[in-house]
N, C-alpha and C positions, 0 to 999 in steps of 0.2 A: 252407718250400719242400717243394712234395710230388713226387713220383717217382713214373712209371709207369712199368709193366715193359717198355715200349720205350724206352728212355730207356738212352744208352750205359755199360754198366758193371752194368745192375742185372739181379740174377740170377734168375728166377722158381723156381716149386716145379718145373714139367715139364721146365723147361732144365736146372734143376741134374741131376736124375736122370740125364736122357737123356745127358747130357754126361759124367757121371761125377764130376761137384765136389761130387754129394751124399754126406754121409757123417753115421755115427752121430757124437753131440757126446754131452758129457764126462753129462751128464744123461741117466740111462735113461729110452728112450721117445721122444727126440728126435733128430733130424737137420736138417742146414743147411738142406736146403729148407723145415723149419717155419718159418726165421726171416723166409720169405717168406708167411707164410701168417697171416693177421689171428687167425685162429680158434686156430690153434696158439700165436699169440704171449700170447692171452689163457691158454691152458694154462699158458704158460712164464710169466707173471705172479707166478698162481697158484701154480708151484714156489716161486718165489720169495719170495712171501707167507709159506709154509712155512719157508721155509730161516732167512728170518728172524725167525718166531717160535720157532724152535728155538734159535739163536746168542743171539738178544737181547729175549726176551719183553714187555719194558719197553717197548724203543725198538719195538717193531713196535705195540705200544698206541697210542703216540704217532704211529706213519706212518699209523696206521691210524684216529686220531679226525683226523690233519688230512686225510687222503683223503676224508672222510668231511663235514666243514666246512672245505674252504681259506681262509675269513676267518678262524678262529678264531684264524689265528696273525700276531703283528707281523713286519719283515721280519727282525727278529735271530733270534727265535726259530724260525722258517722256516727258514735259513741256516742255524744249528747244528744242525736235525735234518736238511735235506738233507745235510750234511756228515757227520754221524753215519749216516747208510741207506748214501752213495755206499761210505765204506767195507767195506760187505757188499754191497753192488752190486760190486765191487769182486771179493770172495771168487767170488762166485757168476760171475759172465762167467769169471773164473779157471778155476772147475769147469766151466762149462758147455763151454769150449772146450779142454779139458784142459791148462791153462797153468800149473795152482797150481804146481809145482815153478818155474819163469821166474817168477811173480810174488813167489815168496819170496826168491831170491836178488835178486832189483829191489830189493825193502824194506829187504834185510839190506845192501844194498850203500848206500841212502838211511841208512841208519840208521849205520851206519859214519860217514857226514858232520855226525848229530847235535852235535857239540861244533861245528863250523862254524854253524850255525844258533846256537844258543845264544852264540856269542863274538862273534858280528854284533848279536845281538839285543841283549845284555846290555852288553857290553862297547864293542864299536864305537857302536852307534845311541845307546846310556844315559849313556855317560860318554864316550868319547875323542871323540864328534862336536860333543858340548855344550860342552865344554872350552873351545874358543876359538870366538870370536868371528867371523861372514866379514870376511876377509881376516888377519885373527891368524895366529900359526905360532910354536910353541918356539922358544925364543931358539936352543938347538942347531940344527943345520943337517942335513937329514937325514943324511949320512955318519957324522956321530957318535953320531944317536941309531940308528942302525943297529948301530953296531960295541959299543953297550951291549948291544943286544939279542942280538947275537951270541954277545957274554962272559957273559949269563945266558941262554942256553941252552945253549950249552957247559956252562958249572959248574954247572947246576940243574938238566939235565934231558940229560944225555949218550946218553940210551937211547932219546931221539927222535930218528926219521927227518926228519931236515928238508931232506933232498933229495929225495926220491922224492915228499914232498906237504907242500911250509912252509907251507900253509896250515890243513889239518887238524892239524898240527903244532903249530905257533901256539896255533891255539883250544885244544888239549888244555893247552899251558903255563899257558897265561892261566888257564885250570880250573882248574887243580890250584893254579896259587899265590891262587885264590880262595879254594879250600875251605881252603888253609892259613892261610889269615887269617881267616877265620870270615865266617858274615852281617854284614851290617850294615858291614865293616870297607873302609878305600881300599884297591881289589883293584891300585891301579895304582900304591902309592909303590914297590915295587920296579924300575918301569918306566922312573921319571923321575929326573934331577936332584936332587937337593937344591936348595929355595930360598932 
């Protein structure tokens, strides 16, 4: 879908100024109205090219032989290097609109839920979903196998918050009684029954 600058919402180079919405952006040399301007935007490409041979000289080789032949790459390998650039696309919109400080506390706050992701990944999807069978269920009844779970987090981990957040909670328990049973070992008999 393309956009003309009559077209409601879109800002051109002469309106922004005259209006006052233009302003210098986080990148010296630039301003809002460039980002209306074809010519400028190839400027700000160009930053960009820069920025990221500077951060990541490898992967700019790579963005910069598939720019250069877009067949050359299958769709996996396509995907893991847009996924790997977006990241510094990522930095760079951050700098260019002066946001890096909002996008680090974003990350630091995503990353805080890391043990979440991992206890889903690993623990939910790997093993507690495979478990039973559709329509199967522990002979226990959830009430019980609640009030187990209760009693070991209570006694095993008394210094977790499991009211402010039982879910990131959780995942951090399930962690730790991993790492205390090593690879390779069942992360979940302490979880269940005896058979």
């Amino acid at each position: 879908m393309s956009h003309r600058s009559t077209d409601p919402g879109v800002i051109n180079a002469k309106d922004a100024s005259s209006s006052g919405r233009d302003f210098d952006l986080g990148i010296p040399g630039f301003r809002y109205s460039d980002l209306h301007d074809a010519r400028r935007l190839a400027d700000l490409a160009q930053e960009f090219d820069v920025f990221l041979k500077t951060a990541d000289p490898g992967l700019f080789a790579r963005f910069d032989a598939y720019r250069q032949k877009p067949a050359s790459l299958g769709p996996l390998e396509l995907s893991n290097l847009m996924i790997d650039v977006a990241r510094h696309v990522s930095r760079f919109v951050g700098r260019l609109f002066d946001i890096e400080p909002f996008l680090a506390r974003a990350e630091e706050a995503t990353r805080a839920q890391d043990a979440v992701f991992v206890f889903k990944r690993d623990f939910l999807q790997r093993r507690a979903l495979r478990k039973y069978k559709p329509g199967d269920r522990p002979k226990e009844g959830f009430a019980d196998l609640d009030a187990r779970v209760r009693t070991l987090r209570r006694l095993l981990f008394p210094e977790s918050d499991f009211d402010s957040d039982p879910e990131l909670a959780t995942a951090r328990m399930v962690a730790a009684e991993a790492r205390s049973r090593g690879p390779g070992r069942d992360h979940t008999a302490g979880l269940r029954s005896e058979d």
